[in-house]
N, C-alpha and C positions, 0 to 999 in steps of 0.2 A: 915815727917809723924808722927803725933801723935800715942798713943798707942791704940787708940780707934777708932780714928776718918778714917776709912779707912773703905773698903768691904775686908771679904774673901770670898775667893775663894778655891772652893775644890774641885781636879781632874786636870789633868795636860794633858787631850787628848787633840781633834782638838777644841771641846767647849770650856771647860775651858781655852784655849790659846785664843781662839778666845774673850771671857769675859773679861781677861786679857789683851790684844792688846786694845780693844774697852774702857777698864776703861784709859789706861794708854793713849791714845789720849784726852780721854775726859779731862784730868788730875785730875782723882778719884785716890786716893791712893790704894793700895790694898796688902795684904798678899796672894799668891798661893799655900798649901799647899797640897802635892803629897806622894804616898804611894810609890811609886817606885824609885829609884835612876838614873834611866835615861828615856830617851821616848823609850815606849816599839813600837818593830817592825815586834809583830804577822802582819800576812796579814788578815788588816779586809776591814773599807771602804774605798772603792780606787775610789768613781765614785762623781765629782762635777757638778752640776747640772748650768744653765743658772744663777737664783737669785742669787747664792753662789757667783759664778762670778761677777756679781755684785756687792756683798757687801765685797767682798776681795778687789776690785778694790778701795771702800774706805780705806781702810785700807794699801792702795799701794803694794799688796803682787804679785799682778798679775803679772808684768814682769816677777821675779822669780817662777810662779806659771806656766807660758808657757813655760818658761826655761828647766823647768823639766818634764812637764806631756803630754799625750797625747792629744788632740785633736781628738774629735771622730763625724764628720757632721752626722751620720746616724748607727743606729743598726736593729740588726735581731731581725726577729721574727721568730723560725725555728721549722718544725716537722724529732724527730731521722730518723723517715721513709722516709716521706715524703721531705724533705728538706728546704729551704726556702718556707716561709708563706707570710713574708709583708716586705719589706725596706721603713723603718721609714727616711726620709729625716726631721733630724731638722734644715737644711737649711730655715724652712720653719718659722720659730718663731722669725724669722729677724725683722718682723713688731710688734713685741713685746720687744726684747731684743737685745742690741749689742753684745752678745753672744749665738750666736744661733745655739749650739753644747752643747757636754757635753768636762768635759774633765778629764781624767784619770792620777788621783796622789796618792800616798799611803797615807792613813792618817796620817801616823808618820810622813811625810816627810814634811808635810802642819803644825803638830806642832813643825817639826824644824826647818822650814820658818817663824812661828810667834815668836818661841823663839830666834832667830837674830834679828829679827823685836825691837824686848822687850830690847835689849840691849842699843837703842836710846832712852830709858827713864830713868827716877828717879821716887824715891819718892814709888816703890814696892818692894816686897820679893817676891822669889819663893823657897820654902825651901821644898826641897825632903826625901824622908826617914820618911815624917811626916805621923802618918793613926791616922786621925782622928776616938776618940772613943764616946763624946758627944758633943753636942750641945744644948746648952741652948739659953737663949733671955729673954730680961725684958723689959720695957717702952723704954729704953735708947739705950739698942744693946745687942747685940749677944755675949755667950762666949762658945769658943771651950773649948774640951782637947783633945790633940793628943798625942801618940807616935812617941817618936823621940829616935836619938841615943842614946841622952845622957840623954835620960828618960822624963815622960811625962812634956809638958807645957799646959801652958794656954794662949790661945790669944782670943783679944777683938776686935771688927768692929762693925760698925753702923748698916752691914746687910750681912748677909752669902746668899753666890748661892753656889750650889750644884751639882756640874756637875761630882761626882764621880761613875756615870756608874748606872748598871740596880740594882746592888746591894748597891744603894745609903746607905749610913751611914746617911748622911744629911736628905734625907726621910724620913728615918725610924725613927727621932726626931719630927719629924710631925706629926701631924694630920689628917692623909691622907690615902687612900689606893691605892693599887696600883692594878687595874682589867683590869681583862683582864683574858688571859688562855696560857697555855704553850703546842704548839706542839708534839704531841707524837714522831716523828720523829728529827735523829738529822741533822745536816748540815756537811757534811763530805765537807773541800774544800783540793785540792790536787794544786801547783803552780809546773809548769812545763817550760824551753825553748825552748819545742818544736813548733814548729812555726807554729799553726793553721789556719793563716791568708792567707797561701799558698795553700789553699785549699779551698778558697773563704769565710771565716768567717769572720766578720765585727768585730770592737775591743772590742764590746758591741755586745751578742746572749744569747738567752733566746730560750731555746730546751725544746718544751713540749713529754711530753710520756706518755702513762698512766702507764708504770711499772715501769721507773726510768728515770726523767724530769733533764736537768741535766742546766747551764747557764757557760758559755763561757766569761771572759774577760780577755782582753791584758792590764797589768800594765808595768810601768817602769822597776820593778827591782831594784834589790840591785846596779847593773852598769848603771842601765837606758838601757841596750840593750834590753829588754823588757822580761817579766815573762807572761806568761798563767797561769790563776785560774779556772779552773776547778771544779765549786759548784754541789755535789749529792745528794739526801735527803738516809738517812740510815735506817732502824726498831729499833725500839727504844729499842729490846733485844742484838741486834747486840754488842760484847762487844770492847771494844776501840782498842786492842790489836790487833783484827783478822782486825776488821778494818782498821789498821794502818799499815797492814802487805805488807813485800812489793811486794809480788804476786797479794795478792786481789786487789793492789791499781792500777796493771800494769792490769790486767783482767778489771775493771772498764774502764781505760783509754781505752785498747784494743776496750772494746767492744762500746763506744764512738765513736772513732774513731782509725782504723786499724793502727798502726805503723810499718811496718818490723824492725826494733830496737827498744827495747828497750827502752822505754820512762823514761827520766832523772827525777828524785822528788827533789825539793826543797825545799818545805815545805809540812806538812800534818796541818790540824786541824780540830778539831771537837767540833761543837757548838750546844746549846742547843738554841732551838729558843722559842719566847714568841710573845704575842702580849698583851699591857699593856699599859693605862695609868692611871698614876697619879691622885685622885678625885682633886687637886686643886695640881696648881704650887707655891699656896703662903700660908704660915702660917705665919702671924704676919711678921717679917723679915727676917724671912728663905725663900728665895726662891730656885725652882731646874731648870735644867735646859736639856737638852739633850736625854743621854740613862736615868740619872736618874727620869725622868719627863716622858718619853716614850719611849717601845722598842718595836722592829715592826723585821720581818723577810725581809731578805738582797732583797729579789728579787726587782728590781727597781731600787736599792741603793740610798733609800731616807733617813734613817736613821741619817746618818752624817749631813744631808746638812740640814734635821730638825732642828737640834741642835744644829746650826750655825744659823740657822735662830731666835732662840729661842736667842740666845746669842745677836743679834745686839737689838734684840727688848727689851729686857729686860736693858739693859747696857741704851741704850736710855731714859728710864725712870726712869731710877736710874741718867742720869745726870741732868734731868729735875728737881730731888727733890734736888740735890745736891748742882746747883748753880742757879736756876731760883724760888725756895721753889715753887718747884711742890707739889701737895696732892697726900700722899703718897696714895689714891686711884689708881693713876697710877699703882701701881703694881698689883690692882686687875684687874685694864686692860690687861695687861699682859697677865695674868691666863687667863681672858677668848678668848683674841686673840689666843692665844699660846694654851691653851687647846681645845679650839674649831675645829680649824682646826685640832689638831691632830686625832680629831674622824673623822672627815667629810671627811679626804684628808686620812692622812699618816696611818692609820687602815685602811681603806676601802681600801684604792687601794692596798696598799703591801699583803692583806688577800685574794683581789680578783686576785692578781698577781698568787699568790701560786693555788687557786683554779684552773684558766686557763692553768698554766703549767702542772697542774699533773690529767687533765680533764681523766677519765674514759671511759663515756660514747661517744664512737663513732659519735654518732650523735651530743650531744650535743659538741664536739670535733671542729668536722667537721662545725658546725653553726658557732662558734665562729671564725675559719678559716676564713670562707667565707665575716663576720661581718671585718676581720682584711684587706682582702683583697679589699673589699669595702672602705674600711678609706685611704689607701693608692693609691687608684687609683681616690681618690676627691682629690684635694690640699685643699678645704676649711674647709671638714671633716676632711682632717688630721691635719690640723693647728689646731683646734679646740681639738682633742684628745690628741696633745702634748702638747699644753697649759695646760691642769690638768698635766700629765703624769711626764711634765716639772719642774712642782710646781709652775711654774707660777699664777696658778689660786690660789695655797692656798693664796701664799702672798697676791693678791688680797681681798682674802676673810679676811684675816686676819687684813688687813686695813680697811676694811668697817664695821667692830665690834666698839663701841662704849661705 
């Protein structure tokens, strides 16, 4: 690997491994530079969609990817009151996809299946402990400067991605803005092993309320014996402390769902939520990719699998220019595949997700119920709803851009 002649890469989550995995097939060289000294193990996306599946399955990650995560044919759609609303059977997207489920893995765990994966190559760096401070670019390539241990360097590449999250450093070198609007509300999630699923909850449930909506999923866990995540929306005066307390968090859970003991906590966190994208994914040879490029609110858990999708397509046109002297117009392809759909699909649906969950008004509650129950008692209608839902249809769409 020449000094120059390579991509960085910036962010070390499930995109950036994912860009990384996908250069190092292609056999693109590449530097991976990361602020962190290991894969961090907060619990954020843990939910992989049909397409993702897919495109890991290139990348040979799948065996190891069933190995560990769950397998989920079908989720709720449930009221706190009321109870179940609709049983989503994605059994039913079989005529679309040979994975026609979701399946539940923790996102560290998925980039520490691709950073195994990465040890079967040459010819890259992944150098941790580095926080990228600028980014530049001329006619020729890109040059960083990062913090590192042993004090700042300088590296050079043909073209930087940018997959260092919603507080992109990489963006923020850009030309670009980044709109959208930030939820006054924060995301309180609490991961517990108390065993929901015993009590007829699906692994994937989405609980609307009008006074606190709350969503239900079963991940692996630290042992793989399986962890409950428990997502709340909070007032945005609420301070993190009282929040975090461990009365308010057993009242919370309580009043969810009744436990006679004592409910076990494994994890608490508390996230600001936005909805944003990026005016353009590409500047000259800077491009972003992922949370940096877009960030959207968890309901759905399309988030990740966005960002993986952004990753195969992008890598794709970067090997086009690399060894076939594609026009670097391809990457403005890119931008508008990638960007477009991020309005059309991954904004709309995650915003109208949240609207539906935390629906107010009784009637209009109750309509949207009836609209859900109607979807699931047509199989043709419901094929139809989980193909957007799925993300099936962005990909789609995202291919028919030109």
């Amino acid at each position: 690997m020449t000094e120059s002649n390579k991509v960085l890469v910036v962010g070390a989550g499930p995109v950036g491994y994912t860009v990384a995995l996908n250069l190092a097939q292609y056999g693109i060289p590449f530097t991976l530079l990361e602020v962190d000294n290991e894969i961090s193990e907060d619990p954020r996306a843990g939910t992989i969609h049909p397409p993702t599946l897919e495109m890991f399955d290139r990348l040979g990650l799948n065996e190891t990817i069933f190995e560990r995560g769950y397998v989920v044919p079908n989720y709720h759609y449930r009221d706190r009151r009321q109870g179940l609303i609709a049983d989503f059977d994605l059994g039913l997207l079989s005529v679309y996809t040979e994975y026609p489920f979701r399946l539940m893995l923790e996102q560290h765990k998925i980039s520490h299946i691709i950073s195994d994966r990465l040890d079967a190559f040459d010819n890259h760096q992944i150098l941790r402990q580095h926080r990228v401070v600028t980014v530049g670019q001329d006619d020729d390539g890109v040059t960083v400067e990062a913090e590192t241990p042993e004090g700042n360097k300088t590296f050079r590449g043909r073209y930087i991605i940018g997959c260092d999250g919603g507080r992109s450093q990489v963006r923020k070198s850009m030309d670009v803005d980044f709109e959208g609007f930030t939820f006054p509300e924060r995301f309180l999630v609490v991961s517990t092993p108390y065993d929901f699923g015993e009590h007829g909850y699906a692994i994937t449930n989405y609980i609307s309320d009008p006074d606190e909506w709350c969503a239900l999923f079963k991940v692996p866990g630290t042992d793989d014996a399986g962890l409950w995540r428990v997502v709340f929306p909070t007032n945005s005066e609420d301070d993190e402390a009282d929040l975090f307390d461990d009365q308010s968090i057993e009242d919370r859970l309580q009043g969810f769902h009744p436990n006679p003991a004592a409910y076990q906590i494994v994890h608490r966190n508390l996230y600001t939520v936005h909805q944003r994208v990026a005016s353009s994914y590409r500047d000259g040879r800077i491009l972003i990719a992922g949370d940096a490029a877009h960030i959207n609110n968890p309901l759905g858990g399309m988030g990740m699998n966005f960002g993986i999708h952004d990753a195969f397509n992008v890598t794709e046109k970067l090997a086009k220019i690399w060894f076939e002297d594609g026009d670097e117009n391809l990457l403005d392809l890119y931008d508008r595949q990638r960007r477009t759909v991020a309005a059309e699909y991954l904004q709309l649906q995650t915003i109208e997700n949240k609207k539906n969950i935390e629906q107010r008004d009784p009637v209009a509650r109750e309509k949207f119920y009836d609209e859900l129950r109607a979807i699931v008692a047509d199989p043709d209608r419901q094929r139809t709803y989980l193909h957007r839902v799925a993300m099936i249809e962005g990909i789609e769409r995202a291919a028919s851009i030109t």
